[in-house]
Structures are given as C-alpha cells and as structure tokens.
N, C-alpha and C positions, 0 to 999 in steps of 0.2 A: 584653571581648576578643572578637575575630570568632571562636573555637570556641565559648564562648556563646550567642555570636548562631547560629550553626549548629545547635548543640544544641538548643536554644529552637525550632527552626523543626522539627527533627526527631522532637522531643517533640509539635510538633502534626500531624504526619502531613505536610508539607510536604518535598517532597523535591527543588524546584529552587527556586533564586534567580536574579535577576540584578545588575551590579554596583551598578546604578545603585538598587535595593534597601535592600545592603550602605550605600552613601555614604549614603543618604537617615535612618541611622536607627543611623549611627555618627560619635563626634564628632571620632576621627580624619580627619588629609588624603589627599584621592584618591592621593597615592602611597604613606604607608601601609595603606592600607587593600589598594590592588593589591601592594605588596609581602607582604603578610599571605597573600590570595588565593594567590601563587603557593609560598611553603611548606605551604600544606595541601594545595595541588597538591602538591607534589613525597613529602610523606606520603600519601598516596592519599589523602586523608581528603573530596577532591573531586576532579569534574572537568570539564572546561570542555570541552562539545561542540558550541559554539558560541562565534562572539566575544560576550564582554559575560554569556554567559547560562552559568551552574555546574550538577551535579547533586551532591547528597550521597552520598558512596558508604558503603556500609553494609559490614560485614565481610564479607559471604557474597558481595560482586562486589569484593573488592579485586583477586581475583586478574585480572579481569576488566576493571579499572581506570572503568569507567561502567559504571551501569546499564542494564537493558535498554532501546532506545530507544520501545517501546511505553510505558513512565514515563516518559520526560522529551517526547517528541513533541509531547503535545496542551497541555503550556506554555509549549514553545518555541515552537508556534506562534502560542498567545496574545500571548505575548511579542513576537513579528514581527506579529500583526495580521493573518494570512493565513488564510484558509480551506482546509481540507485533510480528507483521510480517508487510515485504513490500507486501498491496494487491494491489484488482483494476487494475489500468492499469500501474501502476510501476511492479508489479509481471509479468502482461498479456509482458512489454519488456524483462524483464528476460528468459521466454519463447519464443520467439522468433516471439510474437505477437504486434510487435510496429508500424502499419499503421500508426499514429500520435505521437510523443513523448512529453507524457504526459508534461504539464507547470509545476507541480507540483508534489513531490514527495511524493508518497500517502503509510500512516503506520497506520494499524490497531491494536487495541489497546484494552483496558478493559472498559476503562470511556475516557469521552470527554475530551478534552485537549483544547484548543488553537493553532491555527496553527504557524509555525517558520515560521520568516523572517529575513534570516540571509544574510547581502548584495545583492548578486540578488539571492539567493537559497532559495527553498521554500519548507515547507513541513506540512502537513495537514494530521488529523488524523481523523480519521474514529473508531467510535466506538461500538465496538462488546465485548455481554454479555459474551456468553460461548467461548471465544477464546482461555481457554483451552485446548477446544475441536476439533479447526479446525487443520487440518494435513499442516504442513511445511516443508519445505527443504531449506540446506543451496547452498550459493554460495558467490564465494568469491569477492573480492573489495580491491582497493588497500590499502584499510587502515585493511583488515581483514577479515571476513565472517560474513556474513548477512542471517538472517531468512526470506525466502519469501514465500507465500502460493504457493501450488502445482497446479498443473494447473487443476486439478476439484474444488478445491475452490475457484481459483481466478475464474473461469467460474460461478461460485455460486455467489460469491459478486459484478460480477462485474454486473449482473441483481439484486441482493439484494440493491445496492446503483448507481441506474442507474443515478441521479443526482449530482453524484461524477465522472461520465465516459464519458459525452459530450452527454446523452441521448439516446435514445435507436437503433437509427439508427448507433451509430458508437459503442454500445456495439456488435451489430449487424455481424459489421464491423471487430473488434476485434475477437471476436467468431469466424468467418470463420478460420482465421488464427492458432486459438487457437483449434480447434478440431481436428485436427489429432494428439496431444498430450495427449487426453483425455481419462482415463479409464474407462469405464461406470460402472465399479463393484466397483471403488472405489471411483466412484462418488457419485453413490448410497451408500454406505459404509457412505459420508460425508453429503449427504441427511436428514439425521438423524436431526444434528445440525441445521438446515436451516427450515427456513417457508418453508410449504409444496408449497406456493405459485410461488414460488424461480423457483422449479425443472418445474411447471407448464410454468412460461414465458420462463425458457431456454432452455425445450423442444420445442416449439416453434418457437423460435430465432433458436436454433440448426438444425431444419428441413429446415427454412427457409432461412441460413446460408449455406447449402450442406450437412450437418450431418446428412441425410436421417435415415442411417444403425445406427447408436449410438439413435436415436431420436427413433425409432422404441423399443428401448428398454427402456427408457425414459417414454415414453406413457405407458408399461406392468406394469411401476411401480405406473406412476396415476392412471391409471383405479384400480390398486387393493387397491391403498389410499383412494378412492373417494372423493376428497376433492373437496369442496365448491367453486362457477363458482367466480372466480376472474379477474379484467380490465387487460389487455395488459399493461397500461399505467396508476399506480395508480393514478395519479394527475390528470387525463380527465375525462371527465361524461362516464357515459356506457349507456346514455339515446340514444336508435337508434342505439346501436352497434351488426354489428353479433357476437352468439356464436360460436366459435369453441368449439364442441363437443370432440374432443378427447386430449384436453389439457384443457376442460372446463372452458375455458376465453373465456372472452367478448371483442374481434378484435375493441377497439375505437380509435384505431389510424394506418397509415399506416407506416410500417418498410421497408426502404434501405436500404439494406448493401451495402456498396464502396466495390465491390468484385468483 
C-alpha cells in the first residue's frame, strides 16, 4: 500500500518524493497509484507543492498543511535539476539578521519560476543570471541541509532586490545586523558578479547602518571603478536630488534604519 511506502520513507529520514518515485517502485497503475496520492492529500497526510513532486506532513505541520519550505526546497530543486540558494532575507535569518521574519521564504534561482503556495507556506523565487557564480554555504534543517548565500552576497542582493526586502529602510535595517558578519575582501572578491551599482548603494547603507570602518574600504573600491552617478532609490526621480560624491548617487530619498 502507498502509506507503507510513505511510512518506509519517513522511517528513513526522507521527507519528499516525487510521483515518478511512487510508480517506479509500486506494482499498481499510474491511475491508481494518482488516485491513492490525492486521498492522502485530501487527509493531510501529504502535500504536493509542486507538480509531480509531494512532502510528507508530519503531525506538528497539519495544521499548516506543508512543511516548512526550507525542507522540501533543496529536493525540489534537485528534482528540477536547477541550481539555487536561500537569499535576501531568508539567508540575511540564517545569519543571525532577522529584525522581522520574512512572510515568505525567499530562493534564488537561474530563471523565473512562479512562486509556491503550499497550505499556508510560501515561497518566491528570485531570479539571478550568473548564480553560478555567487558563493554559498551550507546549513542544515531538519529534513537535511540547505544552500544559502554567504553573508556578503546576501548583503549584495539584498540592496540588488530591494523590492523583494520591504524597501530600503528595512534592507537598511537588516544590514546593521548583518555587518559585523561581513568580509570586506570577500565581499569585494563577490563584487565582481554584481552591478557595479549594487557595491555603490551598500556602501552607503553600510556607512549609514554603523559600518563606518568596512564602508571606508567600500568607497577605495568605487573611487577606483569610477562608475557612473546612480539613484539611491531606482524607482524615484533623481530630479532635485543631492549627490553624494563619494558613493556617486543621487540621495532622492531618505533612509531609516530601525537600529
């Protein structure tokens, strides 16, 4: 019976399948076997937050109908064959930067996806070209260990997708938290990968966050880019905004950090 087969898989620590799984290693046919699937859906006893691809739900997330997507993420994406990390402000808690705990569990990715909604769990992908290229570290989760960017690229993205982060006052906000974790030579090292514009606002933010001393070296690295005077805030006008000169942005909006 497929609660066997469930159980069996839950007794070894395993806590997603997919169907093609299920068929591979049951002698019933793909219609019963899908009809089997969607009664233990409709008993919580699983759930499908994705096509094709199930989590096992445990008693302590019925109410909740999926597990957290920090446990099912880094199989579903094996299972899709895509390269990804937890960034943004799911990384920025992993780091021990969680002033608000994000609604949404945020996973950076190659190409755009569609966001999950899997009973009340949620999770929303962000999408980045050369992710490749960005540096990660693991940590683990009770269903296994999970890829999440390092705390100078999540300092990178989380000004790269300020409209993924509650805006710039609580990237702001975040940041303070998150800079005395920050390497400045491997941040620079990750600089590389990133709009030159990126280093320009989170120096800034960084200065005006308490990273004075890290910012200071920040700045040695624009002045010798010399890149091009870019908004604080790309989405405002820069009509009647001051420059700041030594991050060469245009100041058209004001930043608070909750700090």
């Amino acid at each position: 019976m497929l609660i066997e087969y469930i159980q069996n898989m839950a007794a070894k620590g395993r806590s997603c399948f997919s169907l093609k799984d299920v068929e591979k290693s049951k002698d019933s046919t793909p219609v019963a076997v899908r009809a089997a699937l969607r009664r233990l859906q409709k008993k919580g006893d699983i759930a499908m937050p994705y096509r094709g691809f199930y989590t096992i739900v445990p008693p302590e997330y019925r109410t909740a109908g999926c597990i957290p997507p920090e446990q099912f993420i880094p199989n579903l994406m094996d299972y899709l064959d895509e390269a990804y990390y937890a960034g943004l402000l799911s990384a920025a808690e992993y780091h021990g930067a969680a002033h608000q705990r994000p609604q949404v569990f945020q996973v950076v990715v190659a190409k755009n996806r569609r966001p999950i909604e899997c009973g009340k769990m949620k999770a929303e992908f962000i999408a980045r070209k050369n992710i490749e290229n960005i540096k990660t570290e693991q940590r683990n989760t009770p269903a296994g260990v999970i890829k999440i960017s390092t705390s100078e690229t999540t300092a990178l993205d989380l000004v790269g997708y300020v409209d993924h982060c509650g805006g710039l006052d609580n990237v702001a906000t975040v940041l303070a938290e998150l800079i005395e974790k920050i390497d400045v030579g491997r941040l620079l090292e990750q600089a590389e990968f990133s709009p030159i514009a990126w280093m320009q606002r989170l120096g800034y933010l960084m200065e005006l966050a308490g990273g004075r001393e890290k910012a200071e070296k920040i700045a040695g690295y624009i002045a010798q880019k010399r890149p091009v005077r870019t908004p604080l805030d790309p989405s405002l006008s820069i009509k009647e905004a001051k420059m700041d000169n030594r991050w060469r942005i245009f100041i058209n909006t004001k930043v608070e950090a909750d700090i």
